[in-house]
PyMOL Python script that loads the backbone (N, CA, C, O; Angstrom):
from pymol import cmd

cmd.read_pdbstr("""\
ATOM      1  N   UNK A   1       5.070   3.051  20.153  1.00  0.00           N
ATOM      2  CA  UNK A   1       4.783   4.369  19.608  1.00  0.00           C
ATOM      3  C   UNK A   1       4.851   4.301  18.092  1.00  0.00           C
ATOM      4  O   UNK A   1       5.816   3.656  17.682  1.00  0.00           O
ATOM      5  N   UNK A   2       4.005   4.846  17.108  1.00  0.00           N
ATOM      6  CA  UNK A   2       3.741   5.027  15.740  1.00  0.00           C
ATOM      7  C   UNK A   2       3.694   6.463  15.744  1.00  0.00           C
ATOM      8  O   UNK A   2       3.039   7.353  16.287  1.00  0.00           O
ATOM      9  N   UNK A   3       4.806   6.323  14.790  1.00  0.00           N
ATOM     10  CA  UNK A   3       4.569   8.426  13.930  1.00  0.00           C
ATOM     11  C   UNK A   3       4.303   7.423  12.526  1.00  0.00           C
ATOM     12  O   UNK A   3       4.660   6.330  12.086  1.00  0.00           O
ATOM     13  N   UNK A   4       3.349   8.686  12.122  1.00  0.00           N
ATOM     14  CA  UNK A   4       3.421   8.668  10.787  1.00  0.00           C
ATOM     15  C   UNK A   4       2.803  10.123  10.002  1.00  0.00           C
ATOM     16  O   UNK A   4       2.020  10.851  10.610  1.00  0.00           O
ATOM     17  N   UNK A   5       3.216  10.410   8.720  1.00  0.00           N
ATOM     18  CA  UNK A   5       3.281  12.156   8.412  1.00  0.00           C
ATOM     19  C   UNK A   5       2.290  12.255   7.571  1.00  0.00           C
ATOM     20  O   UNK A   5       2.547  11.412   6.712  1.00  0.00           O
ATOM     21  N   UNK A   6       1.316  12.771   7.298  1.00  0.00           N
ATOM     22  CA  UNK A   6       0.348  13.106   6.804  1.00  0.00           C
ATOM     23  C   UNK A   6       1.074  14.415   5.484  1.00  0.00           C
ATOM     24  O   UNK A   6       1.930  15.290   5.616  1.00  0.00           O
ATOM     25  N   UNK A   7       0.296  14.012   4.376  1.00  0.00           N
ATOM     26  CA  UNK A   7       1.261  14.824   3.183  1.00  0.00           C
ATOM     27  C   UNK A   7      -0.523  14.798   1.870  1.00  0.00           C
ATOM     28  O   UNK A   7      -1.104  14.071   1.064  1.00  0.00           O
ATOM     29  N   UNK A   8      -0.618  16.310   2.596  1.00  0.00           N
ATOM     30  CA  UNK A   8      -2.146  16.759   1.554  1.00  0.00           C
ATOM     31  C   UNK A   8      -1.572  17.007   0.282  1.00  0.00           C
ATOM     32  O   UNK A   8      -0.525  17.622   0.080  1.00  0.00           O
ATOM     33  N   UNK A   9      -2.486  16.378  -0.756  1.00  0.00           N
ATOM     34  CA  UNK A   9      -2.048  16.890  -2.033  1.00  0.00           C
ATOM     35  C   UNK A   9      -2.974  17.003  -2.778  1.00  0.00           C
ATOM     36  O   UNK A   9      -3.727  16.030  -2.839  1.00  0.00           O
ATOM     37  N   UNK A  10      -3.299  18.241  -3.654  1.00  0.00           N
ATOM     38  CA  UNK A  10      -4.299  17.697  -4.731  1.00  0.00           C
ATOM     39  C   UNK A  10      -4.522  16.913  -5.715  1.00  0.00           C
ATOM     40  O   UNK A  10      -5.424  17.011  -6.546  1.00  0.00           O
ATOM     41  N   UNK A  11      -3.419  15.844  -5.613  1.00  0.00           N
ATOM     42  CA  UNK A  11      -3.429  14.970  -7.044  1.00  0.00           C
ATOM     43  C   UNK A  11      -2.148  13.895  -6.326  1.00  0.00           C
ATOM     44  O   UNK A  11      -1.124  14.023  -5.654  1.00  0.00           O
ATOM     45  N   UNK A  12      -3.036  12.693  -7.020  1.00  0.00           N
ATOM     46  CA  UNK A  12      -1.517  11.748  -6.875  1.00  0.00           C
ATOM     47  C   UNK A  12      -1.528  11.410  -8.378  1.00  0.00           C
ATOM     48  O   UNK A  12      -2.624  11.512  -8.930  1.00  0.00           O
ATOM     49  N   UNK A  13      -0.322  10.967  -9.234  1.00  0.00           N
ATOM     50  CA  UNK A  13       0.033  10.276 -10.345  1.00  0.00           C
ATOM     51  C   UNK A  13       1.041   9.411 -10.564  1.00  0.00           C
ATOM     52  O   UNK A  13       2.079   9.870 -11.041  1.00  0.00           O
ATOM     53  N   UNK A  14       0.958   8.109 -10.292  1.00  0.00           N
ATOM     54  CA  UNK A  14       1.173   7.023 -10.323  1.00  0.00           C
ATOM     55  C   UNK A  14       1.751   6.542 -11.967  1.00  0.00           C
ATOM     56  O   UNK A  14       1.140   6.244 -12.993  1.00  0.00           O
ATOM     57  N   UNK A  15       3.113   6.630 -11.655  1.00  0.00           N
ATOM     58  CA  UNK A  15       3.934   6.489 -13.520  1.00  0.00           C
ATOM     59  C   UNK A  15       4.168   4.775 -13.347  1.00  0.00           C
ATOM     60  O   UNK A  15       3.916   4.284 -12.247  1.00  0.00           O
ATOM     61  N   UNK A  16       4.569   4.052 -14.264  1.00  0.00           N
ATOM     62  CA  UNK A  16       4.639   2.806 -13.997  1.00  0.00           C
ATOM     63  C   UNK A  16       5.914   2.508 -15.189  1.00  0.00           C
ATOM     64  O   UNK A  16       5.583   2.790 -16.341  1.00  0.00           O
ATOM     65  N   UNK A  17       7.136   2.039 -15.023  1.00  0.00           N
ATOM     66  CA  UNK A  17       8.203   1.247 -15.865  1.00  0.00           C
ATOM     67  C   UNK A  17       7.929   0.398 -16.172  1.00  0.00           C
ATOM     68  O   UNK A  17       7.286  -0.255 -15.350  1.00  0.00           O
ATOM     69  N   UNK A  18       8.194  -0.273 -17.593  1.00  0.00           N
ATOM     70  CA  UNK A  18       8.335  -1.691 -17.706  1.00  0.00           C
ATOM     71  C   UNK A  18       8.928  -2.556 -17.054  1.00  0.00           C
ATOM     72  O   UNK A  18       8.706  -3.765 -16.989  1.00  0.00           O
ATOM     73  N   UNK A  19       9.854  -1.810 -16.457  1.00  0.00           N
ATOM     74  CA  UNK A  19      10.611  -2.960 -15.224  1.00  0.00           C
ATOM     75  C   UNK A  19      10.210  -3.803 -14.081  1.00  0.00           C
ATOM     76  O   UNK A  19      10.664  -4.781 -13.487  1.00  0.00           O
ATOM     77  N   UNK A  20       8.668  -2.656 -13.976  1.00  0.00           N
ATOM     78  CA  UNK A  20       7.968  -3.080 -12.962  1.00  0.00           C
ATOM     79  C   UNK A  20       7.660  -2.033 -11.744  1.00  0.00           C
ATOM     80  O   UNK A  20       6.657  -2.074 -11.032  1.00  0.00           O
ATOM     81  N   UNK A  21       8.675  -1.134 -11.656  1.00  0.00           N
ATOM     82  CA  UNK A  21       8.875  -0.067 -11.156  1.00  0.00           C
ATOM     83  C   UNK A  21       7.726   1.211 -11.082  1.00  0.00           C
ATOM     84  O   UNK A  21       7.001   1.239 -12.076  1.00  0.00           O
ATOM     85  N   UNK A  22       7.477   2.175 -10.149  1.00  0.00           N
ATOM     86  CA  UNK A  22       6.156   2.578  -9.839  1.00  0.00           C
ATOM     87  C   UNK A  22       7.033   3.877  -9.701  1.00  0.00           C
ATOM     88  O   UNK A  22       8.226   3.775  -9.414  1.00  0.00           O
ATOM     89  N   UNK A  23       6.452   5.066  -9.901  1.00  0.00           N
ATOM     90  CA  UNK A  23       7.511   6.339  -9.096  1.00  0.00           C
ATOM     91  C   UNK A  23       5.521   6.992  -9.063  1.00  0.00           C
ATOM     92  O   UNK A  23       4.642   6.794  -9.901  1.00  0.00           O
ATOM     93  N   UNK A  24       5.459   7.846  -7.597  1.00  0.00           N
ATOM     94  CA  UNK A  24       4.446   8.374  -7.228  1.00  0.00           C
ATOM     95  C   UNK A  24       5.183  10.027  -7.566  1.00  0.00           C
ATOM     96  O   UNK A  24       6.384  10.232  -7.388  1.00  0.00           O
ATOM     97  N   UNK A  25       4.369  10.929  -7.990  1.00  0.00           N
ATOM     98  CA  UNK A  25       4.667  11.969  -8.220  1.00  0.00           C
ATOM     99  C   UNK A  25       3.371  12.974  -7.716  1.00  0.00           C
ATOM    100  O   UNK A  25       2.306  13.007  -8.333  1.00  0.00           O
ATOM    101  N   UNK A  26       3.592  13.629  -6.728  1.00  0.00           N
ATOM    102  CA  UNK A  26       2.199  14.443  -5.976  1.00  0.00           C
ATOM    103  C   UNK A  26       1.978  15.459  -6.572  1.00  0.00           C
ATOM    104  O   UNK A  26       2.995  15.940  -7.073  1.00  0.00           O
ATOM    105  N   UNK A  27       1.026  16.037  -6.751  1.00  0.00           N
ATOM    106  CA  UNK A  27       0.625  16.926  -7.148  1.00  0.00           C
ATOM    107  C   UNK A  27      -0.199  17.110  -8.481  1.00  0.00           C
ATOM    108  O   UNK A  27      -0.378  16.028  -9.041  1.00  0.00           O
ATOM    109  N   UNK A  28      -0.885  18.460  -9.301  1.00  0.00           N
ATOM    110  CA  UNK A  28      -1.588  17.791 -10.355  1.00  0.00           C
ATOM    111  C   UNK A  28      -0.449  17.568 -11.469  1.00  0.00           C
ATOM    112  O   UNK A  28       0.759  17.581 -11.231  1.00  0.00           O
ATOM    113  N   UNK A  29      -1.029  17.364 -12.697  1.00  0.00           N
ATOM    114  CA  UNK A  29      -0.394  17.359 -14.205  1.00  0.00           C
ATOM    115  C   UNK A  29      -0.079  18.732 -14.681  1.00  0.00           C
ATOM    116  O   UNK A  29       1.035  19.101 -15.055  1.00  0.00           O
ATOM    117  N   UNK A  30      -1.184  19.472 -14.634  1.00  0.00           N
ATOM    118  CA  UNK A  30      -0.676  21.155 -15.069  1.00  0.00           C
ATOM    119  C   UNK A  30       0.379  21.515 -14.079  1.00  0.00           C
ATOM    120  O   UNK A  30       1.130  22.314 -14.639  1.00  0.00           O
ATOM    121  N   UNK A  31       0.768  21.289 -12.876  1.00  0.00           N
ATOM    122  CA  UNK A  31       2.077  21.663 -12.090  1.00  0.00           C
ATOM    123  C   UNK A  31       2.842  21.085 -12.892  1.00  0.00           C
ATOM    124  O   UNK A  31       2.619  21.408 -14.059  1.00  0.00           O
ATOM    125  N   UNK A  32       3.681  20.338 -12.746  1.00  0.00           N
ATOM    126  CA  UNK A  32       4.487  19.328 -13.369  1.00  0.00           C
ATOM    127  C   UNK A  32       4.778  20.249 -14.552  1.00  0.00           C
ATOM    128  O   UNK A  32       5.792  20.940 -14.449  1.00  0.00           O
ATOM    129  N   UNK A  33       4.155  20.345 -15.488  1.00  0.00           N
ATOM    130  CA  UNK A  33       4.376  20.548 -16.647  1.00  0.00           C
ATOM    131  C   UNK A  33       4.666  22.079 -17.022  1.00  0.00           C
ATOM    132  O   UNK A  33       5.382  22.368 -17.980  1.00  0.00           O
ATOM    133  N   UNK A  34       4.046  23.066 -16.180  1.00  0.00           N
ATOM    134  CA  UNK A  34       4.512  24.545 -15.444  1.00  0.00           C
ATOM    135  C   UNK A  34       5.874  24.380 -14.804  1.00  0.00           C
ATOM    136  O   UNK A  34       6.351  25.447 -14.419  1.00  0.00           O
ATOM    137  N   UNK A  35       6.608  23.317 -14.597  1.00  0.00           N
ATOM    138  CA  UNK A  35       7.421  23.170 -13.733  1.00  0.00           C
ATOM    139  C   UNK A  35       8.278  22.617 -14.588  1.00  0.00           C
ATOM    140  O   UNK A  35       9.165  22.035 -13.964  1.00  0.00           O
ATOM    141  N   UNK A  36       8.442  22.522 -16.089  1.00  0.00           N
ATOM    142  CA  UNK A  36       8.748  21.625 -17.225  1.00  0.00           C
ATOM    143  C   UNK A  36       9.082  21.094 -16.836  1.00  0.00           C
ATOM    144  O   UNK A  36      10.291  21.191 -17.047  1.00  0.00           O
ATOM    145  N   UNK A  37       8.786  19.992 -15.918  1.00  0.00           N
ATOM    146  CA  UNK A  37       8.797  18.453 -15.948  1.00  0.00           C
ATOM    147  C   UNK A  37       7.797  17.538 -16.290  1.00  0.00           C
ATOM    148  O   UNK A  37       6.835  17.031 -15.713  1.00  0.00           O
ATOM    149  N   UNK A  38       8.405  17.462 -17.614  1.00  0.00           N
ATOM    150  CA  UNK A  38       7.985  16.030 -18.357  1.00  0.00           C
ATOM    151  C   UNK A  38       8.457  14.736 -18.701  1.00  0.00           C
ATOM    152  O   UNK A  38       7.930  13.962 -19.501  1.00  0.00           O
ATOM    153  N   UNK A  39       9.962  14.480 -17.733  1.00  0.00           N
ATOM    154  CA  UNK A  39       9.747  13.209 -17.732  1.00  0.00           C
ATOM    155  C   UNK A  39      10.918  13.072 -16.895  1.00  0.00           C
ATOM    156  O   UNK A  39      11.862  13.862 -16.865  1.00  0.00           O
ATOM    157  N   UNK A  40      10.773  11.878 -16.130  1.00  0.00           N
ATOM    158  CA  UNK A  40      11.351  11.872 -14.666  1.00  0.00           C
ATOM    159  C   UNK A  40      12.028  10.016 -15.449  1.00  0.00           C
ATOM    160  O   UNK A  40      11.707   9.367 -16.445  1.00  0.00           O
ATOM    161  N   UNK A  41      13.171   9.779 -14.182  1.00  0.00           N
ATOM    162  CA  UNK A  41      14.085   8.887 -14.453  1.00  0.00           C
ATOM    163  C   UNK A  41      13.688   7.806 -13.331  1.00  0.00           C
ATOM    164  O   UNK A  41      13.415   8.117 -12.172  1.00  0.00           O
ATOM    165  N   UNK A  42      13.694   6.183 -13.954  1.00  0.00           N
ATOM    166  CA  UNK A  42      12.974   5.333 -13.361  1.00  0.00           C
ATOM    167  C   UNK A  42      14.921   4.836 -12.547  1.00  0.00           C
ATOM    168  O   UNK A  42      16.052   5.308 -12.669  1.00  0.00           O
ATOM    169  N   UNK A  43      14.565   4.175 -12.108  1.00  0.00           N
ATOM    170  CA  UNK A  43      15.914   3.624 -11.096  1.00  0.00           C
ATOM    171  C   UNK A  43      16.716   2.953 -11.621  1.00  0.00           C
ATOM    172  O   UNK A  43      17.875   2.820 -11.227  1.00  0.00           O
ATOM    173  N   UNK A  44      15.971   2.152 -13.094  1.00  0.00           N
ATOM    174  CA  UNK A  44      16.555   1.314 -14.301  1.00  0.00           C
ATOM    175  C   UNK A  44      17.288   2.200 -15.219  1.00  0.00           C
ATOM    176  O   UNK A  44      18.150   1.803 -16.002  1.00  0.00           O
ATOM    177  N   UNK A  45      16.884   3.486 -15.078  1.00  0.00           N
ATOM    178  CA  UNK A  45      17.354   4.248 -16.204  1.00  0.00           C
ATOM    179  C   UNK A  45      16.385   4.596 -17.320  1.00  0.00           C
ATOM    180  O   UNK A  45      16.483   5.060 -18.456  1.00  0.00           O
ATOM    181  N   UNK A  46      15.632   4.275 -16.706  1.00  0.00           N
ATOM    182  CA  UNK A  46      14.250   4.335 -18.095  1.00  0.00           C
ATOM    183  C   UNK A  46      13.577   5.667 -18.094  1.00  0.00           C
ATOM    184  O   UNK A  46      13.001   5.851 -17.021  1.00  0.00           O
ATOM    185  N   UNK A  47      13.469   6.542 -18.836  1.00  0.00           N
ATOM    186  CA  UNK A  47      12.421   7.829 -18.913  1.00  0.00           C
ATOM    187  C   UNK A  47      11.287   7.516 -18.901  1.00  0.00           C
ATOM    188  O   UNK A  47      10.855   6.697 -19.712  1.00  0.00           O
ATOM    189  N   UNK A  48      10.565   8.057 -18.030  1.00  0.00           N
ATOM    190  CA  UNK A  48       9.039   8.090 -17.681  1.00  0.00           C
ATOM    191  C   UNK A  48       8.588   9.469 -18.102  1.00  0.00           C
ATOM    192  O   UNK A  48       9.283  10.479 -18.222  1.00  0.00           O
ATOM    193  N   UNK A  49       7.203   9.309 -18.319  1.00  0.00           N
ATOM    194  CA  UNK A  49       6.643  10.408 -18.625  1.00  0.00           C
ATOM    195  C   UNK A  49       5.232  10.541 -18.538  1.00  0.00           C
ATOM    196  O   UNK A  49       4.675   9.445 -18.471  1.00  0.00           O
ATOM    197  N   UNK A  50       4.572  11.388 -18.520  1.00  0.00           N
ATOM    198  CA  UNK A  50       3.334  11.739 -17.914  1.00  0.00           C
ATOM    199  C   UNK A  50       2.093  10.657 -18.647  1.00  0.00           C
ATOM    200  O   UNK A  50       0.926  10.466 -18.305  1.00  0.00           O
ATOM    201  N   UNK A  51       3.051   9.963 -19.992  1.00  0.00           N
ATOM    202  CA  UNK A  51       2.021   9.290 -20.809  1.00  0.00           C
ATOM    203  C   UNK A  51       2.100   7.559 -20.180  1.00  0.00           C
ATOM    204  O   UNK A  51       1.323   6.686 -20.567  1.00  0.00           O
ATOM    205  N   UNK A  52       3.207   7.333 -19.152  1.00  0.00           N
ATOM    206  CA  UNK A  52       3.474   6.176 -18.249  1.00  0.00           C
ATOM    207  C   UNK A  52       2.001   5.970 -17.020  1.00  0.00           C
ATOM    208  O   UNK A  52       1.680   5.025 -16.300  1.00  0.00           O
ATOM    209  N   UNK A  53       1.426   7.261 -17.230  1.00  0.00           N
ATOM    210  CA  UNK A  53       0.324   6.729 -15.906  1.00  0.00           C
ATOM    211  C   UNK A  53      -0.469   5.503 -15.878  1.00  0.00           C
ATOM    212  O   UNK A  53      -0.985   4.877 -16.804  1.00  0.00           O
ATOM    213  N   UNK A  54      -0.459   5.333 -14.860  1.00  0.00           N
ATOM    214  CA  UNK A  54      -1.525   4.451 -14.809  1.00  0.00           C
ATOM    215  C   UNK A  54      -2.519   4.710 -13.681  1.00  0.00           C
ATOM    216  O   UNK A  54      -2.399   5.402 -12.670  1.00  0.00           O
ATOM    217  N   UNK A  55      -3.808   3.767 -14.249  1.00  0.00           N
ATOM    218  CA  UNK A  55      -5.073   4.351 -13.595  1.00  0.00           C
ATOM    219  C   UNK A  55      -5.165   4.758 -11.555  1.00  0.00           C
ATOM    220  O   UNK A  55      -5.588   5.655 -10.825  1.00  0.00           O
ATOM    221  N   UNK A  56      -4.358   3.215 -11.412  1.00  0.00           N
ATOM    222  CA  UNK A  56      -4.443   3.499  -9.906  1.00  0.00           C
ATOM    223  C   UNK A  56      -2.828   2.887  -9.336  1.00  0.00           C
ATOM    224  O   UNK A  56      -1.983   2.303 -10.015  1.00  0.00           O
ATOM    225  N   UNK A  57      -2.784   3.156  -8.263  1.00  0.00           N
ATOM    226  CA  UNK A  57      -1.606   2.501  -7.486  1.00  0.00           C
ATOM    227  C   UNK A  57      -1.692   2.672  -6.393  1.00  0.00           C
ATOM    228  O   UNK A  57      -2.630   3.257  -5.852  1.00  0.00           O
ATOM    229  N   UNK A  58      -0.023   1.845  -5.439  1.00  0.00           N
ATOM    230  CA  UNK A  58      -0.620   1.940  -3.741  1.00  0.00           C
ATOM    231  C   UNK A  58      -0.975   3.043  -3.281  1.00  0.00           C
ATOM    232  O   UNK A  58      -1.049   3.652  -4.348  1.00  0.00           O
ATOM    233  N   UNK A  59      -1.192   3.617  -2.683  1.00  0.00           N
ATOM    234  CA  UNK A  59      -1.544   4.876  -1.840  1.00  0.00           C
ATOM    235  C   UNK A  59       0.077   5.078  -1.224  1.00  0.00           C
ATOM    236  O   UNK A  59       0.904   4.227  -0.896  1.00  0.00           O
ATOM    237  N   UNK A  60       0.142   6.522  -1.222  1.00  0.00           N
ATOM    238  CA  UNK A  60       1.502   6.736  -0.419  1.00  0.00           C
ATOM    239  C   UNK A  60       1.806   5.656   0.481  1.00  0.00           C
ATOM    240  O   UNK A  60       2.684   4.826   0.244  1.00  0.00           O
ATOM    241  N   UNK A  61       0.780   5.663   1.949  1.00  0.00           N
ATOM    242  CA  UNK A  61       1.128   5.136   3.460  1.00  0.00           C
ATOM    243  C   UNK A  61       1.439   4.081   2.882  1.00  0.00           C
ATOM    244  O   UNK A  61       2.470   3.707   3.440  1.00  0.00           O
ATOM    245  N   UNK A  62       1.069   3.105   1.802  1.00  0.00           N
ATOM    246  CA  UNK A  62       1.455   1.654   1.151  1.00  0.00           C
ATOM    247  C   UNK A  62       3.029   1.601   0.375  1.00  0.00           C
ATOM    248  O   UNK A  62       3.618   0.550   0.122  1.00  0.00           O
ATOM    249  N   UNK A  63       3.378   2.531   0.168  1.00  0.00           N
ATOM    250  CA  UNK A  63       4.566   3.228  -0.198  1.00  0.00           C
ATOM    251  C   UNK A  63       5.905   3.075   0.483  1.00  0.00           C
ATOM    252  O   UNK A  63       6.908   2.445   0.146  1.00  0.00           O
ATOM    253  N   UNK A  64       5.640   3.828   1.534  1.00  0.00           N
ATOM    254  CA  UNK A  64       6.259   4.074   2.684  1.00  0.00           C
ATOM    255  C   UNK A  64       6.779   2.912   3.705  1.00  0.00           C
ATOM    256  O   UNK A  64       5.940   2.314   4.379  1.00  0.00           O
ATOM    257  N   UNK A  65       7.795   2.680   3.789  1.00  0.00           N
ATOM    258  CA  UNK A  65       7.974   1.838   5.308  1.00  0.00           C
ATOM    259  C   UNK A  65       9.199   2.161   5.660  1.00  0.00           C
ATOM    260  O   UNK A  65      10.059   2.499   4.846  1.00  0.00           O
ATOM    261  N   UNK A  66       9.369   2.086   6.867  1.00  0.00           N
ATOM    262  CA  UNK A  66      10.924   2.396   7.565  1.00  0.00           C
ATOM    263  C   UNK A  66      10.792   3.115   8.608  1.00  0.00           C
ATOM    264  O   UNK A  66       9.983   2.799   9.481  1.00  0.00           O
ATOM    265  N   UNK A  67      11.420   4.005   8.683  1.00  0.00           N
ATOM    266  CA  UNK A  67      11.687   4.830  10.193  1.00  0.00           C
ATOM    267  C   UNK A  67      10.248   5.630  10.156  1.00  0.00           C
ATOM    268  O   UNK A  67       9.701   5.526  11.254  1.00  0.00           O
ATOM    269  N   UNK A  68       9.637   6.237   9.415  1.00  0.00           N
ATOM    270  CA  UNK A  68       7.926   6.492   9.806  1.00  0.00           C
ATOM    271  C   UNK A  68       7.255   5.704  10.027  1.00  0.00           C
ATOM    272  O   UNK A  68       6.053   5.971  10.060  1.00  0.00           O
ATOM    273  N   UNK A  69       7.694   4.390  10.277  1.00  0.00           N
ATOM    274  CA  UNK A  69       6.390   3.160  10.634  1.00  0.00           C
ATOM    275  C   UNK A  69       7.327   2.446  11.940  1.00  0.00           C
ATOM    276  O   UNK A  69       8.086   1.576  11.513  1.00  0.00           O
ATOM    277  N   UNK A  70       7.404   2.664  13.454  1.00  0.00           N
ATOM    278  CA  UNK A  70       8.257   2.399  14.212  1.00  0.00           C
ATOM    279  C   UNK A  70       7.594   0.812  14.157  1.00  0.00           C
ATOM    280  O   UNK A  70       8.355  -0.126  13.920  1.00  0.00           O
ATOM    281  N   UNK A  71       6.417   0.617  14.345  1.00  0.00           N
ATOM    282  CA  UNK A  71       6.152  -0.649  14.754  1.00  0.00           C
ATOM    283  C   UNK A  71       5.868  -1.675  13.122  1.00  0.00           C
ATOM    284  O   UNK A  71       4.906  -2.410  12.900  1.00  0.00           O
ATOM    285  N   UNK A  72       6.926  -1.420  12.296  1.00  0.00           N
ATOM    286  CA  UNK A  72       6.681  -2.125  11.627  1.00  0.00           C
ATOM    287  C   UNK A  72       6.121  -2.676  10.278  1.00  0.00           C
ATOM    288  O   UNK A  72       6.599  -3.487   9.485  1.00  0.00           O
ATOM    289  N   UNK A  73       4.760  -1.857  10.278  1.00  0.00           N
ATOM    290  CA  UNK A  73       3.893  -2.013  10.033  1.00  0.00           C
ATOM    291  C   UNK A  73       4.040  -1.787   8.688  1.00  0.00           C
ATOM    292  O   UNK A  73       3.072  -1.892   7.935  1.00  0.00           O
TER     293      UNK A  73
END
""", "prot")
cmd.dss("prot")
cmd.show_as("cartoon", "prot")
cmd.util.cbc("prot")
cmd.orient("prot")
């Protein structure tokens, strides 16, 4: 058996650390920033910010693994 959750968004934005580190943030840029968030904390400790994007990255489901992927995958 496979679950896996389906999560609509109008926007993905893909921040990237020098560390190497990726943080996915859903939704558009004008939210975010209505939401004054402009800059989110990488796992290193590093501030990210909306000027960290980069063009593309994995797709959520590439994201994701663990208990939403029973078989593995």
């Amino acid at each position: 058996m496979r679950r896996s959750w389906e999560i609509e968004t109008s926007e993905r934005i893909v921040l990237e650390c020098g560390c190497g580190e990726r943080l996915v943030l859903l939704g558009r840029e004008d939210d975010w920033y209505a939401e004054g968030r402009g800059a989110f904390e990488c796992e290193c400790g590093e501030d990210l910010t909306l000027a960290n994007r980069v063009e593309s990255g994995p797709g959520v489901a590439d994201l994701i693994r663990g208990p939403a992927f029973l078989d593995g995958r």
